[in-house]
N, C-alpha and C positions, 0 to 999 in steps of 0.2 A: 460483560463485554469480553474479558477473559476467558471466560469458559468460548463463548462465541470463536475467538478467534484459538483457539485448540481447537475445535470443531472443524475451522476448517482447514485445518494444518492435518485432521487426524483423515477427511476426505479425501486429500489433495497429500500422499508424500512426500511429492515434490517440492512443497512450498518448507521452506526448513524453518523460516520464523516470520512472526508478524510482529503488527502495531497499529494501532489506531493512536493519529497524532494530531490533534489540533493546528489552528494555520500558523501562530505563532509558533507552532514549533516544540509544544509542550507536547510531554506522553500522557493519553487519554488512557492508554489501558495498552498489555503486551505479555508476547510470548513470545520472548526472544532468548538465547542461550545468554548462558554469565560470563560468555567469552567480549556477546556484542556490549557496546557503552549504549544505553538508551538514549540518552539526552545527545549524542551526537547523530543518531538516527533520528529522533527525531524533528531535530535542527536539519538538516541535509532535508529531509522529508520536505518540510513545509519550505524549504527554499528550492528545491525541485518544483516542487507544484506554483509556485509563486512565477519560475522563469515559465513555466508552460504556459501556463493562463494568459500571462506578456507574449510570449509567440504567437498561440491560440489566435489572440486579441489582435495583434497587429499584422497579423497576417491574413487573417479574414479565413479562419479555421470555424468559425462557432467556437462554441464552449468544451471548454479540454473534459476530455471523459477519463482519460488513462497518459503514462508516461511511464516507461521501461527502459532500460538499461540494460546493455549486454554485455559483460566481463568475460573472460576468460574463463571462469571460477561457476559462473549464473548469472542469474537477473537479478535485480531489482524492479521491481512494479509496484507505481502507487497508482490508485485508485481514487478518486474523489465517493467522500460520503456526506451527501447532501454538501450543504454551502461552508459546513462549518468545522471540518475535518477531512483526512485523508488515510486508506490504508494501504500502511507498506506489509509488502511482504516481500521475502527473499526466496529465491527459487534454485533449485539444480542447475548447473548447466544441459542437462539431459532433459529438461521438464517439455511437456508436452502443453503451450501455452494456451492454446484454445480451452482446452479444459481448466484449465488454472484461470482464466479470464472467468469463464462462466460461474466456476465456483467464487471468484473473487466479488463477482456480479450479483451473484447469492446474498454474499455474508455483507457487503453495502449493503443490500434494502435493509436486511435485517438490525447492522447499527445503527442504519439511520434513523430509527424508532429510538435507540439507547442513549443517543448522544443530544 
């Protein structure tokens, strides 16, 4: 999964780090700098995906595919991988999303076999 998620970090420059996190909240596996705290990304992460899925749901959206954040700084974008994990990754401000979606869209199918 590691390697997977370098891969597409090494695709996508834009994307500065990932993770694949469980919905609890746990890290499944990551490539993130030793400046980010894992365990608060991926606490934030599955409590992100958690409020989606409630909006999603009570708003008559379907089922949540994606949820981004735009800072000052870049994004945040998690992704749902299959029912039972989520992958963040952190992006540029400069990042060109459509392409980072697609690649994002990518490296999902491919966890979803790992997880």
């Amino acid at each position: 999964m590691v390697e997977r998620l370098r891969d597409l970090q090494a695709s996508s420059p834009e994307i500065e780090a990932s993770a694949v996190v469980s919905l609890d909240g746990l890290t499944i596996a990551s490539a993130l700098p030793k400046d980010v705290e894992e365990d608060r990304v991926s606490a934030m992460s599955a409590a992100m995906l958690s409020l989606g899925e409630r909006i999603t749901s009570e708003l008559g959206r379907g089922t949540l595919d994606q949820v981004y954040i735009k800072g000052e700084e870049g994004f945040v974008i998690l992704m749902s991988i299959g029912e039972d994990a989520v992958l963040t990754t952190l992006a540029r401000e400069d990042a060109k999303l459509g392409l980072i979606f697609l690649d994002m869209r990518r490296a999902t199918d491919d966890l979803s076999k790992l997880v």
